[in-house]
LOKOLBA-15212 format. One record per atom (N, C-alpha, C): atom name; x, y, z; residue number from 1. Coordinates in steps of 0.2 Angstrom, whole numbers, plus 5000, padded with zeros to 4 digits. Layout:
<pts>
<'CA'; <X; Y; Z>; NUM>
...
</pts>
This chain:
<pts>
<'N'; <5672; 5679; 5142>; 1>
<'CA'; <5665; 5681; 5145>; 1>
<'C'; <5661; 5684; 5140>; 1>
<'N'; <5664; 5686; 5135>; 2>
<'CA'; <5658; 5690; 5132>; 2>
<'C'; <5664; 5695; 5127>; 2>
<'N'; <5659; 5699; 5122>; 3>
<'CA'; <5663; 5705; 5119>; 3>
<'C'; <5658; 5711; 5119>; 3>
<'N'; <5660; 5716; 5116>; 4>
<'CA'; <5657; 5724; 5113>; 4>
<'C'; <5658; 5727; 5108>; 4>
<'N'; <5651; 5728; 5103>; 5>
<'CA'; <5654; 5731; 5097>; 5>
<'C'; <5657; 5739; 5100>; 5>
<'N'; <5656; 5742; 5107>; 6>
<'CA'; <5655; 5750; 5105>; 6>
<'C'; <5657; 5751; 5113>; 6>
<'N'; <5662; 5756; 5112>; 7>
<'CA'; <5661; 5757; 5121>; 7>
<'C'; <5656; 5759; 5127>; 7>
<'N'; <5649; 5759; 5123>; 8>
<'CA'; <5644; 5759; 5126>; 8>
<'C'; <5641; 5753; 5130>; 8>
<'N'; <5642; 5749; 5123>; 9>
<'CA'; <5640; 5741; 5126>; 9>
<'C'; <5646; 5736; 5130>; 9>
<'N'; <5654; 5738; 5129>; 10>
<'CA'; <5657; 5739; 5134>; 10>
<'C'; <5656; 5740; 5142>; 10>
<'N'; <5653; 5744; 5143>; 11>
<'CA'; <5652; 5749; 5150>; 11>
<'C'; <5646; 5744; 5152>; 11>
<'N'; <5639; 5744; 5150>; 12>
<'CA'; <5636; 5741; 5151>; 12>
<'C'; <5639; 5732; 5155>; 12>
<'N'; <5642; 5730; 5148>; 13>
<'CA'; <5644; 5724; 5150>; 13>
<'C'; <5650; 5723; 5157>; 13>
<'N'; <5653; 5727; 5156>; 14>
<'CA'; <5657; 5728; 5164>; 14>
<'C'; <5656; 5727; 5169>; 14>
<'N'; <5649; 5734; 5170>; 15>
<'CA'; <5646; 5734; 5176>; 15>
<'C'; <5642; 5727; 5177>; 15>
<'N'; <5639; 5724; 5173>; 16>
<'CA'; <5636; 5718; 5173>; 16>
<'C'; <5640; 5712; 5175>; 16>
<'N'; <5645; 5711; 5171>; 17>
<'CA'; <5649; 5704; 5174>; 17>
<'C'; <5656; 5705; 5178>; 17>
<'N'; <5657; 5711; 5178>; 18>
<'CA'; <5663; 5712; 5181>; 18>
<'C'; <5672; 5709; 5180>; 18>
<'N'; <5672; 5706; 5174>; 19>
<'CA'; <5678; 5707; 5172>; 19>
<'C'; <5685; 5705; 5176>; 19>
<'N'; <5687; 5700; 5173>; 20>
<'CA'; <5694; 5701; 5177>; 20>
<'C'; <5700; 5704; 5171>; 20>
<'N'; <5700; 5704; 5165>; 21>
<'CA'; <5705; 5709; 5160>; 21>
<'C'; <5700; 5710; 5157>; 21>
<'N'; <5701; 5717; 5153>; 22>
<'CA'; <5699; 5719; 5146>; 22>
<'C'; <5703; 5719; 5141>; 22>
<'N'; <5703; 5716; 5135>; 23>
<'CA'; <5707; 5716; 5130>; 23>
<'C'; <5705; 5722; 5126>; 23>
<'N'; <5707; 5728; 5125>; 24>
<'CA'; <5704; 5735; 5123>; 24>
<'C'; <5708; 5738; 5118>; 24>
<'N'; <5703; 5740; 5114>; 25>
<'CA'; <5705; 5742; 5109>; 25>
<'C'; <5706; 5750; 5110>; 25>
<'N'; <5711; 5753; 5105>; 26>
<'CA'; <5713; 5760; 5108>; 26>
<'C'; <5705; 5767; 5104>; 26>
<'N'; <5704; 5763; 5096>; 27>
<'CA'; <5698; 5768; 5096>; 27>
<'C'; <5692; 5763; 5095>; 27>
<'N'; <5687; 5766; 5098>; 28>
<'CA'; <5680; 5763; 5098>; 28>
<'C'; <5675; 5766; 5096>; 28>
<'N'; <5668; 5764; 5093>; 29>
<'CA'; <5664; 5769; 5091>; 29>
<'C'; <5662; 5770; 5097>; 29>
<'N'; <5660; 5779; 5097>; 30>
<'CA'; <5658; 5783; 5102>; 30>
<'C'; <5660; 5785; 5108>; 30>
<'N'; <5668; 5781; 5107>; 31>
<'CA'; <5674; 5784; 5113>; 31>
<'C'; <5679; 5780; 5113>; 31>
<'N'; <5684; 5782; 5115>; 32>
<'CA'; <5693; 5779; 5116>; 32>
<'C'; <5692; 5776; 5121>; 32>
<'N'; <5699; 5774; 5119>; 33>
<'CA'; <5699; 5768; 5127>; 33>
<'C'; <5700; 5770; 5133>; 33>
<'N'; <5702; 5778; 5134>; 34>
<'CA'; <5705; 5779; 5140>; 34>
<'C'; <5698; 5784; 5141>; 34>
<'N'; <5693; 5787; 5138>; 35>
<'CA'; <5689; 5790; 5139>; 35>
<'C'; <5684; 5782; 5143>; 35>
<'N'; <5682; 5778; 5141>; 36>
<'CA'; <5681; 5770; 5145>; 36>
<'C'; <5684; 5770; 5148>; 36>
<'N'; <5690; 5769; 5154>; 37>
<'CA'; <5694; 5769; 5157>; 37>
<'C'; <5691; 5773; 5163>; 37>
<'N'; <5690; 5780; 5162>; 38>
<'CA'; <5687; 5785; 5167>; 38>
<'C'; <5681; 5783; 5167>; 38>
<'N'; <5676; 5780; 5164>; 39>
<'CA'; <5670; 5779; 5168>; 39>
<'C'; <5670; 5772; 5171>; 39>
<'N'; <5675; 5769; 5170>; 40>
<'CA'; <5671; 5763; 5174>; 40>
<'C'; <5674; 5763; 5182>; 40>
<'N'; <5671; 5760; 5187>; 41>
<'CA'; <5671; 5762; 5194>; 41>
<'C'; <5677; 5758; 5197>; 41>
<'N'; <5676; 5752; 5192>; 42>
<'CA'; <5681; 5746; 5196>; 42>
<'C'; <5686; 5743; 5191>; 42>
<'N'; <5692; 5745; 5190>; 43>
<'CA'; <5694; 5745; 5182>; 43>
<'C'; <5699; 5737; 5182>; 43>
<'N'; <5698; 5732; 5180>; 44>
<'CA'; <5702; 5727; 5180>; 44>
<'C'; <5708; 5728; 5176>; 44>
<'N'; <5711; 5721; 5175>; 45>
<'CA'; <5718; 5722; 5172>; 45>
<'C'; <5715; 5724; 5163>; 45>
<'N'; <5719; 5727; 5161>; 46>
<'CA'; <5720; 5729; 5157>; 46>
<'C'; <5725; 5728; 5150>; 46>
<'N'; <5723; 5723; 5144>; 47>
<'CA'; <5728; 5722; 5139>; 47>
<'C'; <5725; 5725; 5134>; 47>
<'N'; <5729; 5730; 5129>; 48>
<'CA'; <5726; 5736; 5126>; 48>
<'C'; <5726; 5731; 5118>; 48>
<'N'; <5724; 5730; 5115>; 49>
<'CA'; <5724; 5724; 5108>; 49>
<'C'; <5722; 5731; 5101>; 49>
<'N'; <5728; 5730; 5101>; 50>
<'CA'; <5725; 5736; 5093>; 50>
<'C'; <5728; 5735; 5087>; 50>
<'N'; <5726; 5739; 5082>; 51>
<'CA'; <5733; 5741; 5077>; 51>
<'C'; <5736; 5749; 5075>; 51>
<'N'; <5736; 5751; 5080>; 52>
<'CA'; <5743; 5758; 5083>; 52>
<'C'; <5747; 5755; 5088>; 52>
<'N'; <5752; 5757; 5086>; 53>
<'CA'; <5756; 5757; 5091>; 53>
<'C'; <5760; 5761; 5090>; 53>
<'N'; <5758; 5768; 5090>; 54>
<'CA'; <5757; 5775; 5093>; 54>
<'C'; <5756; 5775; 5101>; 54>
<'N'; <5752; 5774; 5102>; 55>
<'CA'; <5747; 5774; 5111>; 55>
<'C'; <5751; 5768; 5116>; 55>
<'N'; <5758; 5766; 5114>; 56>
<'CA'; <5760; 5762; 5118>; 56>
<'C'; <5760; 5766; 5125>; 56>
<'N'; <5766; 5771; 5123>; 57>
<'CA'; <5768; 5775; 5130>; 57>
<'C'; <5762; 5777; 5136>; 57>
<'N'; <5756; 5780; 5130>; 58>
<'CA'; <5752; 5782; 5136>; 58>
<'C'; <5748; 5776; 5137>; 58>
<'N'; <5747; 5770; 5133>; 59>
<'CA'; <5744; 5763; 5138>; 59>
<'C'; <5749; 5763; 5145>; 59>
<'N'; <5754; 5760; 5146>; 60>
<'CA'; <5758; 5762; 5149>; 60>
<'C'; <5758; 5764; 5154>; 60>
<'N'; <5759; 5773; 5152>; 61>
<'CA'; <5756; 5778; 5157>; 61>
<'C'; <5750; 5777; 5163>; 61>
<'N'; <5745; 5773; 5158>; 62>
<'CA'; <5739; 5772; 5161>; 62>
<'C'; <5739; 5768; 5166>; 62>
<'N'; <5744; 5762; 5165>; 63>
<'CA'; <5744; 5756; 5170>; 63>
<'C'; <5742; 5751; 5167>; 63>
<'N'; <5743; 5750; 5159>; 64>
<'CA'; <5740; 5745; 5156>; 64>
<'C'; <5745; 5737; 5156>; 64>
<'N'; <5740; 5732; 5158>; 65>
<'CA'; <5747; 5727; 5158>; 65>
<'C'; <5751; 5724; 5153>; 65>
<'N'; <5748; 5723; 5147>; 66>
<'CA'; <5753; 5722; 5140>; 66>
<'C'; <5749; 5727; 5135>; 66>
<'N'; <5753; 5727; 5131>; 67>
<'CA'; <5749; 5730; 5123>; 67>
<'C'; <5753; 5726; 5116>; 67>
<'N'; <5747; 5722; 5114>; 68>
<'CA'; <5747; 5718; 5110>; 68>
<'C'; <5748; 5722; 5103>; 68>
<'N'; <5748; 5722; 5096>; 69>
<'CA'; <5747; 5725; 5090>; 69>
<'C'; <5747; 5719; 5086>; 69>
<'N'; <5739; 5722; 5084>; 70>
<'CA'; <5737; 5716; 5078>; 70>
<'C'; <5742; 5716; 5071>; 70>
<'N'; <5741; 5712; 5068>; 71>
<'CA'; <5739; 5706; 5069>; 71>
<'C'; <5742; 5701; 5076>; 71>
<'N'; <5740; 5701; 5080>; 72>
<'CA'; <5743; 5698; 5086>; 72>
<'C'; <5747; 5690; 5088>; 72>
<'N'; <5753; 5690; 5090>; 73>
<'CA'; <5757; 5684; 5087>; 73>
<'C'; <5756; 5680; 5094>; 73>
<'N'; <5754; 5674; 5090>; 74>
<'CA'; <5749; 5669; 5097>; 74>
<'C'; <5753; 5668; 5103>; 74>
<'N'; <5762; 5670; 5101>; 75>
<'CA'; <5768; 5670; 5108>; 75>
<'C'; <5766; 5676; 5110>; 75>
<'N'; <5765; 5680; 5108>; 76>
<'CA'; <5764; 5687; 5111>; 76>
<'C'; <5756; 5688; 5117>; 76>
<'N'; <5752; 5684; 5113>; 77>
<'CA'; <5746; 5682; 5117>; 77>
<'C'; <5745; 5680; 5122>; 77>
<'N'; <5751; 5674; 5123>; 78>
<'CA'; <5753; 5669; 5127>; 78>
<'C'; <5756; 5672; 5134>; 78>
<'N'; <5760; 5677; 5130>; 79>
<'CA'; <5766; 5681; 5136>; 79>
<'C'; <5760; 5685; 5139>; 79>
<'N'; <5756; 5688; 5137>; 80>
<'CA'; <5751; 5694; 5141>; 80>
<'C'; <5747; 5689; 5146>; 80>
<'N'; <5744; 5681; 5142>; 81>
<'CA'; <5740; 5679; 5149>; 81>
<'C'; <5745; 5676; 5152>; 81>
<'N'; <5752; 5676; 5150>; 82>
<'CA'; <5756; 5674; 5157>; 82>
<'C'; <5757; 5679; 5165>; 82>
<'N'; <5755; 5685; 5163>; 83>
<'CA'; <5758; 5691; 5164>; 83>
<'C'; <5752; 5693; 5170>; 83>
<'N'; <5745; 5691; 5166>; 84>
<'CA'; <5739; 5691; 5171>; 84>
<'C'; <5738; 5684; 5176>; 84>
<'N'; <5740; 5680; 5175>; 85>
<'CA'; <5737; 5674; 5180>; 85>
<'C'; <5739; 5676; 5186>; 85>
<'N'; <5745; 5678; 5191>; 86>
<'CA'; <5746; 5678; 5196>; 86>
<'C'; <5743; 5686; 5198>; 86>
<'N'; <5739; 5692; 5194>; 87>
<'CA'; <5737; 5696; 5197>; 87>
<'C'; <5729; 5693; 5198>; 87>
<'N'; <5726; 5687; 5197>; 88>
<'CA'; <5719; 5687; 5197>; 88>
<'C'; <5716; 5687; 5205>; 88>
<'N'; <5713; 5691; 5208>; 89>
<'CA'; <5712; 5687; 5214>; 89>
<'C'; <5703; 5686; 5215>; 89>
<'N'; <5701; 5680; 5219>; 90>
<'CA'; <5695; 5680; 5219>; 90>
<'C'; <5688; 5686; 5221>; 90>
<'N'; <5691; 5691; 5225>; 91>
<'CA'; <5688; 5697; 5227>; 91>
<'C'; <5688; 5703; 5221>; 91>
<'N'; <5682; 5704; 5221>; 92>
<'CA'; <5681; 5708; 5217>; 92>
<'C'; <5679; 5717; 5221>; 92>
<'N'; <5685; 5715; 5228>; 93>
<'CA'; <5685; 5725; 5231>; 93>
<'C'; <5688; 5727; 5227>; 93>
<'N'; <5685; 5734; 5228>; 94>
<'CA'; <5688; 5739; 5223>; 94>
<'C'; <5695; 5740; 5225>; 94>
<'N'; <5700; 5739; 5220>; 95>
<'CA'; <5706; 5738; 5224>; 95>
<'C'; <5711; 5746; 5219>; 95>
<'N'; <5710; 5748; 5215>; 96>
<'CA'; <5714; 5751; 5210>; 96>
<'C'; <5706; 5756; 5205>; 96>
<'N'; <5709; 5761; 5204>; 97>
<'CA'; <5703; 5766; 5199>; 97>
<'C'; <5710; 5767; 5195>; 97>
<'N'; <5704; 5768; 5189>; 98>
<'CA'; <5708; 5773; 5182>; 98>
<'C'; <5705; 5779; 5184>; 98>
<'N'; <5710; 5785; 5184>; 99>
<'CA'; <5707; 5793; 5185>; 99>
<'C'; <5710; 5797; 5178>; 99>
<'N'; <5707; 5799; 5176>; 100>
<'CA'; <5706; 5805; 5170>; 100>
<'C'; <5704; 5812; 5172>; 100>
<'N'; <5707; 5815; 5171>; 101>
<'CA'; <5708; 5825; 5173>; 101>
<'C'; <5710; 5827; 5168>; 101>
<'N'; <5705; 5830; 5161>; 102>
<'CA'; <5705; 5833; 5155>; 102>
<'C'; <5713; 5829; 5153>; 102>
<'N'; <5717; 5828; 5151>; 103>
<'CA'; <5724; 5827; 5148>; 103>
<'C'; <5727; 5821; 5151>; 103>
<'N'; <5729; 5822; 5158>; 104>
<'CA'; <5731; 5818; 5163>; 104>
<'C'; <5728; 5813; 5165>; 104>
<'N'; <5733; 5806; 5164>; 105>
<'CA'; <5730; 5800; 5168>; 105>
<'C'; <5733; 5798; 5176>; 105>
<'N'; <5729; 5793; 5180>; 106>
<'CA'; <5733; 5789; 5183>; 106>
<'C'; <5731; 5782; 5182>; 106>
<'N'; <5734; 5777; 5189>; 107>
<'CA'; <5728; 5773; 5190>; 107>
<'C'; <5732; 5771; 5196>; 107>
<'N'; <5729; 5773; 5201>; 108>
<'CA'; <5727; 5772; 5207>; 108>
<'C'; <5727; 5768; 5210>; 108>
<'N'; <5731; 5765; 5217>; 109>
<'CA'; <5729; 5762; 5219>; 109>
<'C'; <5724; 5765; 5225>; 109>
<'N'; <5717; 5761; 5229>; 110>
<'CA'; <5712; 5764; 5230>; 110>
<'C'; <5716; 5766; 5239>; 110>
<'N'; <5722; 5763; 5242>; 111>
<'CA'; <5725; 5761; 5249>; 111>
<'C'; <5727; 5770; 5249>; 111>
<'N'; <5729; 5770; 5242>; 112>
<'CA'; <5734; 5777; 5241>; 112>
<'C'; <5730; 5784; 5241>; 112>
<'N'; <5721; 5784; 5241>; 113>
<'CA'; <5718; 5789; 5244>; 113>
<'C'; <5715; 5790; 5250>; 113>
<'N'; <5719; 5797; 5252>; 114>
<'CA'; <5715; 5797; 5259>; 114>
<'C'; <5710; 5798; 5258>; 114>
<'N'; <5707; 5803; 5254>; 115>
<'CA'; <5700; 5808; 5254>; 115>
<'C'; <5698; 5808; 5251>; 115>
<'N'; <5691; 5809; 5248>; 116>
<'CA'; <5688; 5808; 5243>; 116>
<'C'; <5681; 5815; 5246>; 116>
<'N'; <5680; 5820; 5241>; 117>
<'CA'; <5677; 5825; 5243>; 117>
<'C'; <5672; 5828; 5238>; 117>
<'N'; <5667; 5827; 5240>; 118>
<'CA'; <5662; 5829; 5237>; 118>
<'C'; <5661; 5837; 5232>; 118>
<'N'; <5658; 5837; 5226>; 119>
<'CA'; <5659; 5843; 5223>; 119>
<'C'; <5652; 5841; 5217>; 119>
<'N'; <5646; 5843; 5221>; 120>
<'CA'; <5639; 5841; 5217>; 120>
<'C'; <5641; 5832; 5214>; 120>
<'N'; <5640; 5832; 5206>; 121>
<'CA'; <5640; 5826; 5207>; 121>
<'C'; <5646; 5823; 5204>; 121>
<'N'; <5651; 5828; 5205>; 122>
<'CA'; <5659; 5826; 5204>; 122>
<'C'; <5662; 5824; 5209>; 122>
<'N'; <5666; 5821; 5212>; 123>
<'CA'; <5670; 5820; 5219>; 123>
<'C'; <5678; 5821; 5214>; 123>
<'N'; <5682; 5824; 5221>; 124>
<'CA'; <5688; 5826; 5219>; 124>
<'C'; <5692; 5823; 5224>; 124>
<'N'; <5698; 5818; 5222>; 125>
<'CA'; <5701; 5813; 5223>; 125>
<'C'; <5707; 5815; 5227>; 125>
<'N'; <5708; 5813; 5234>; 126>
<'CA'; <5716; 5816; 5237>; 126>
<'C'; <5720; 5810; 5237>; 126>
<'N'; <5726; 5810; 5231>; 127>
<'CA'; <5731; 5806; 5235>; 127>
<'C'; <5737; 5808; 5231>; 127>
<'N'; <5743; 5808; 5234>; 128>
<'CA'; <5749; 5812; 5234>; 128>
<'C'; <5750; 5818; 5233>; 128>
<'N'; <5750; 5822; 5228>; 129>
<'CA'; <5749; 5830; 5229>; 129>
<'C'; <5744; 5831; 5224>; 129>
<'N'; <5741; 5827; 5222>; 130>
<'CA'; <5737; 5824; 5216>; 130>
<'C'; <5728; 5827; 5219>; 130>
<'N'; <5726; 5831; 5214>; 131>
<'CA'; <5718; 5832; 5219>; 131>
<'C'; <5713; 5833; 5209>; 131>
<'N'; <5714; 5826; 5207>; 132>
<'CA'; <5707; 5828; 5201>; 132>
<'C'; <5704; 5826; 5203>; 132>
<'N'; <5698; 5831; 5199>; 133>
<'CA'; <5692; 5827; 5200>; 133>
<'C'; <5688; 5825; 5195>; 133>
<'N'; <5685; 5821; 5195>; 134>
<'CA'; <5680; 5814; 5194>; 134>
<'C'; <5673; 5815; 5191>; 134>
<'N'; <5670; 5813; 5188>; 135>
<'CA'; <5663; 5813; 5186>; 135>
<'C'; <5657; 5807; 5188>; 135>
<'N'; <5660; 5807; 5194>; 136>
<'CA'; <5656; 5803; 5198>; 136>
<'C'; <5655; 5805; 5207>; 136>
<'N'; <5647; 5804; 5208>; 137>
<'CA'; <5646; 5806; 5215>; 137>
<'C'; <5649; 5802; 5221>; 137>
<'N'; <5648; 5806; 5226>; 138>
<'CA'; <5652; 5803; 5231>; 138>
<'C'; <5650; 5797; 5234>; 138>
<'N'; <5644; 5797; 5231>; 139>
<'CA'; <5638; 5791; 5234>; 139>
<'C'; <5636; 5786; 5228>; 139>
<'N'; <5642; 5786; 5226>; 140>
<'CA'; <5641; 5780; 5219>; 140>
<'C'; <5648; 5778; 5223>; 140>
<'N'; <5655; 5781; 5223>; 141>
<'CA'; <5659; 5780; 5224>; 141>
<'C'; <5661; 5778; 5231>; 141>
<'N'; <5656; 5775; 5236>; 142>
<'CA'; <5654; 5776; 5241>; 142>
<'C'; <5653; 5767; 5243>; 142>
<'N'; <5648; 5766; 5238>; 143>
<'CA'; <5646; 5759; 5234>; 143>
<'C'; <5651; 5754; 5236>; 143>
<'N'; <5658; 5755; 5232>; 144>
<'CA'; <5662; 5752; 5229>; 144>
<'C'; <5670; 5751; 5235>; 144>
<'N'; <5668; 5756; 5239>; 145>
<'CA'; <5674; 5756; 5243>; 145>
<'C'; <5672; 5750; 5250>; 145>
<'N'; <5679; 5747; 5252>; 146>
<'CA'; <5677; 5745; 5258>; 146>
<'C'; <5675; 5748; 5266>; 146>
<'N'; <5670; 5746; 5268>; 147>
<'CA'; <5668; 5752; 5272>; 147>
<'C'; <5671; 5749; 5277>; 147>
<'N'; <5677; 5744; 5279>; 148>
<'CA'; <5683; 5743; 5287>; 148>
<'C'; <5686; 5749; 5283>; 148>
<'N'; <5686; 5753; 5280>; 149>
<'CA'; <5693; 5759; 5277>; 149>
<'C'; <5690; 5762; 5276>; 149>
<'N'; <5687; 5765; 5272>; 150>
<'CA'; <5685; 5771; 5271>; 150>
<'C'; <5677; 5773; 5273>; 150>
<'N'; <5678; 5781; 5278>; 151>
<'CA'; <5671; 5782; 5282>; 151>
<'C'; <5668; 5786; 5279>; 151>
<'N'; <5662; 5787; 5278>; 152>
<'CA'; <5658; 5793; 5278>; 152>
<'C'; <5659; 5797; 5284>; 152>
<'N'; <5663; 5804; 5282>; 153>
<'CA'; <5664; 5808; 5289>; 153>
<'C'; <5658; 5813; 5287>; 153>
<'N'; <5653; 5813; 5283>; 154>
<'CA'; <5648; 5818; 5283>; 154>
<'C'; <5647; 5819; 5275>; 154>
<'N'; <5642; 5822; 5275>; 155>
<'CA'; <5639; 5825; 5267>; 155>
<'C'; <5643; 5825; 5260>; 155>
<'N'; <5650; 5828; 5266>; 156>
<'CA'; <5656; 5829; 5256>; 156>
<'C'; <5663; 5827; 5257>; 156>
<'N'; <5661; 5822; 5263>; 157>
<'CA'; <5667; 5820; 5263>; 157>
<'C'; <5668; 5811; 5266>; 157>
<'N'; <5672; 5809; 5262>; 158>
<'CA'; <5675; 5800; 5266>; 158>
<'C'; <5681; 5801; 5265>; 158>
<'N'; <5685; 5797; 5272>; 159>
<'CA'; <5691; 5798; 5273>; 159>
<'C'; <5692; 5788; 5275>; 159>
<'N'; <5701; 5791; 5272>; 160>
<'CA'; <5704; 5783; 5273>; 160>
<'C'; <5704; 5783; 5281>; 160>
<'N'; <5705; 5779; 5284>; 161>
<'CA'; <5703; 5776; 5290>; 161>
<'C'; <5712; 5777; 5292>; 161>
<'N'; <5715; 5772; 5287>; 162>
<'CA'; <5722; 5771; 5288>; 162>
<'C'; <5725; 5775; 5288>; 162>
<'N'; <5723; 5781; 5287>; 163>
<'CA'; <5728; 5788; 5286>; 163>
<'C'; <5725; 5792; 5290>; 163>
<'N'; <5723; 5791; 5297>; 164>
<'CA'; <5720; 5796; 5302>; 164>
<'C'; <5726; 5796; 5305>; 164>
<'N'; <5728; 5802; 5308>; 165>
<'CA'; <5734; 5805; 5309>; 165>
<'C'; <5731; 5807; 5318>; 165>
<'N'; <5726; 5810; 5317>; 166>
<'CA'; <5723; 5812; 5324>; 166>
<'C'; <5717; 5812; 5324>; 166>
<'N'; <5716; 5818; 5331>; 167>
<'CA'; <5706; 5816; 5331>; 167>
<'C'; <5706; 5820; 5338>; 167>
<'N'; <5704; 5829; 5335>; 168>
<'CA'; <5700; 5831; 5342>; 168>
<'C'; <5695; 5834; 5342>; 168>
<'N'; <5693; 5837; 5347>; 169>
<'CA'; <5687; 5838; 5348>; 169>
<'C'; <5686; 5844; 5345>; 169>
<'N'; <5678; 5842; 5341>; 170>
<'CA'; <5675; 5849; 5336>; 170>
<'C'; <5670; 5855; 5340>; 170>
<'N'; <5668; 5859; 5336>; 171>
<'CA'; <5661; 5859; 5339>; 171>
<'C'; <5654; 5858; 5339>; 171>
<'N'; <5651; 5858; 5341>; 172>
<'CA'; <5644; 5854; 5344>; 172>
<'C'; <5643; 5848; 5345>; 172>
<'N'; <5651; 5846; 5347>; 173>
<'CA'; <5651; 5837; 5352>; 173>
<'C'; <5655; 5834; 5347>; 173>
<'N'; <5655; 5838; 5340>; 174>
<'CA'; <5659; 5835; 5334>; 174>
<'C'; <5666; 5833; 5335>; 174>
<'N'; <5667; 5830; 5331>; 175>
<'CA'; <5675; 5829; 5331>; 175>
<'C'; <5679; 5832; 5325>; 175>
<'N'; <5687; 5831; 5324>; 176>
<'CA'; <5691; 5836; 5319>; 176>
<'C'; <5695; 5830; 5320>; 176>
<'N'; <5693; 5827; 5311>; 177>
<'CA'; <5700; 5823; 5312>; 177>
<'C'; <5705; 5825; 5305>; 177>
<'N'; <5711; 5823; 5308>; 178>
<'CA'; <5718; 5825; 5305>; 178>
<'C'; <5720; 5819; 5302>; 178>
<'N'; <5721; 5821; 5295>; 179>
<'CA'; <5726; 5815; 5289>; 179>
<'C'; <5733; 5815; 5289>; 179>
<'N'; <5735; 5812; 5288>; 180>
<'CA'; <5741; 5812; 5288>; 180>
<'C'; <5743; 5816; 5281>; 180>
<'N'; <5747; 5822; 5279>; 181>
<'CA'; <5747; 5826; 5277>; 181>
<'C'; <5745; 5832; 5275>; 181>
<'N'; <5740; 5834; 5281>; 182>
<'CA'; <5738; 5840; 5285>; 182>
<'C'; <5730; 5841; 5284>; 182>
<'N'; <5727; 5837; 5280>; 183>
<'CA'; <5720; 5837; 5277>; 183>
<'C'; <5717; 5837; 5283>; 183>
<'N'; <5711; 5841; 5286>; 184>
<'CA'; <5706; 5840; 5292>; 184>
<'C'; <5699; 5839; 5288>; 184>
<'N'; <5696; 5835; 5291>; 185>
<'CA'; <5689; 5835; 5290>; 185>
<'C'; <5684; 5837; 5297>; 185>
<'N'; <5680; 5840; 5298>; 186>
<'CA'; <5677; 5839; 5302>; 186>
<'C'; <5670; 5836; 5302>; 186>
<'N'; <5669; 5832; 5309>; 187>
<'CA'; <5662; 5829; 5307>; 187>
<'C'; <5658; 5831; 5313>; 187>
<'N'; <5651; 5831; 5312>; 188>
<'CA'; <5646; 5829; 5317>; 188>
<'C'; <5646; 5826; 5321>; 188>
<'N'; <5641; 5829; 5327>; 189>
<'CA'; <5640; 5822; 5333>; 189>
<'C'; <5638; 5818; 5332>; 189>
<'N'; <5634; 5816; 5327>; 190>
<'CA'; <5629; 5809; 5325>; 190>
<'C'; <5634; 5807; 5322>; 190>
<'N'; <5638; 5809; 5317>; 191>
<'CA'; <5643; 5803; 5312>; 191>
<'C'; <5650; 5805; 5317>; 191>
<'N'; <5653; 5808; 5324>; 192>
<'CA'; <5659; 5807; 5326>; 192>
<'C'; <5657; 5800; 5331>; 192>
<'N'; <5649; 5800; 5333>; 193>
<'CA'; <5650; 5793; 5337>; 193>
<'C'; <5650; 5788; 5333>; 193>
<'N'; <5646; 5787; 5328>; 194>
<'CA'; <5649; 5781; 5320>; 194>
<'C'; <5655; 5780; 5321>; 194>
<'N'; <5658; 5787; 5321>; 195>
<'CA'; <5667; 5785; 5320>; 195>
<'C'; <5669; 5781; 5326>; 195>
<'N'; <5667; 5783; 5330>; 196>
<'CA'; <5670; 5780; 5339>; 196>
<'C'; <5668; 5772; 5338>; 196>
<'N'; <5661; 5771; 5335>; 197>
<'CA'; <5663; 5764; 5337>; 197>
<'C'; <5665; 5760; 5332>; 197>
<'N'; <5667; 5763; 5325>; 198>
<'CA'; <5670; 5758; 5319>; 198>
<'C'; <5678; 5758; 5322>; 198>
<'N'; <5680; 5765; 5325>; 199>
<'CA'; <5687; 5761; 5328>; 199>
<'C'; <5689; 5758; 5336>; 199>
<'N'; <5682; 5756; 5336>; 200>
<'CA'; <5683; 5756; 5344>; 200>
<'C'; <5683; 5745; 5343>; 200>
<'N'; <5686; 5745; 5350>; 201>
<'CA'; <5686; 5736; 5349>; 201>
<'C'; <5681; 5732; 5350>; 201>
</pts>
C-alpha cells in the first residue's frame, strides 16, 4: 500500500489506510517501533524487518508475527507472508491494541478488557491483574470499540458487556453493575436505561 520515511509519516499513513501488516523497522527517525506501536489505536499484524537482531525477544514479547533481519532472505520473506494470510480478515474492528506502560508491553486482545477508565486525557486499561494506562482519551477509544460490547456506563467509564457479572440497583434510579472479578461501576438513570435496552431483547 504504501511506505514511511519516519515514524511520523507512518502513524499518519496508518490512520489513513489502515493496514493489514506493518513491516517495521526497530529504529526510525523520531521514534522506535514500539514507541509507534502505542500510539496507534488499531494495531495490525506485525513483521518487525531490521538489521538487529538484539530486539528479537521483546518483538516477540510484543506480539509481533515474524522478525525478519536484513539482508532479508526471500525464503524467509516467503515464510512470514505464509504465516500472515490466514490471520487476514475483512473487518477492520478493533479486534487487539498494543499497550505500553513506561518499560512494559502487551498486546491485547480487546475481548480480554473489561474496563477501560477514564483519567483526563489518558484512560487506564483493566484486563487480568493488569491496569496501565494509556495516552489516549476515553473518547477516542471509544471511536474504535464495538459498541454490541462495550457501553458507555458514564463520564469515566466503558465496560465489557460480556463480563457483567451482575446489576443492582444504584442510587437516584441508577444502577451498580458488577464485572466479573469484583470491578463495580456505577451509572446513572439516564445511561442505566441505555443499559436496559442495549441488553434487553
Amino acid at each position: 500500500m504504501g511506505e514511511a520515511r519516519n515514524g511520523e509519516e507512518a502513524l499518519a499513513f496508518i490512520d489513513r489506510h489502515l493496514p493489514d501488516v506493518l513491516f517495521l523497522d526497530i529504529h526510525m527517525p523520531g521514534m522506535s517501533a514500539f514507541d509507534l506501536l502505542q500510539k496507534v489505536a488499531d494495531v495490525p499484524q506485525v513483521i518487525f524487518t531490521t538489521a538487529y537482531d538484539t530486539y528479537a525477544l521483546k518483538a516477540f514479547d510484543a506480539g509481533a508475527l515474524d522478525y525478519l533481519v536484513k539482508p532479508v532472505a526471500p525464503n524467509r520473506l516467503a515464510a512470514a507472508v505464509a504465516k500472515l494470510r490466514p490471520l487476514l480478515a475483512p473487518s477492520r474492528r478493533l479486534n487487539q491494541v498494543f499497550v505500553k506502560d513506561n518499560e512494559r508491553c502487551w498486546l491485547v486482545r480487546v475481548s480480554d478488557i473489561y474496563l477501560l477508565e477514564s483519567e483526563g486525557n489518558y484512560t487506564k486499561l483493566y484486563f487480568g491483574k493488569e491496569r496501565p494506562l494509556i495516552p489516549r482519551s476515553l473518547s477516542a477509544l471509544q471511536e474504535r470499540l464495538d459498541p454490541a460490547v462495550f457501553f458507555r456506563a458514564g463520564r469515566k467509564h466503558i465496560v465489557n458487556l460480556k463480563w457483567v457479572e451482575g446489576v443492582e440497583a444504584g442510587v437516584g434510579g441508577g444502577l451498580l453493575i458488577r464485572l466479573r472479578g469484583g470491578s463495580q461501576v456505577e451509572m446513572s438513570r439516564r445511561q442505566s436505561i441505555l443499559f436496559r435496552e442495549a441488553l434487553s431483547l
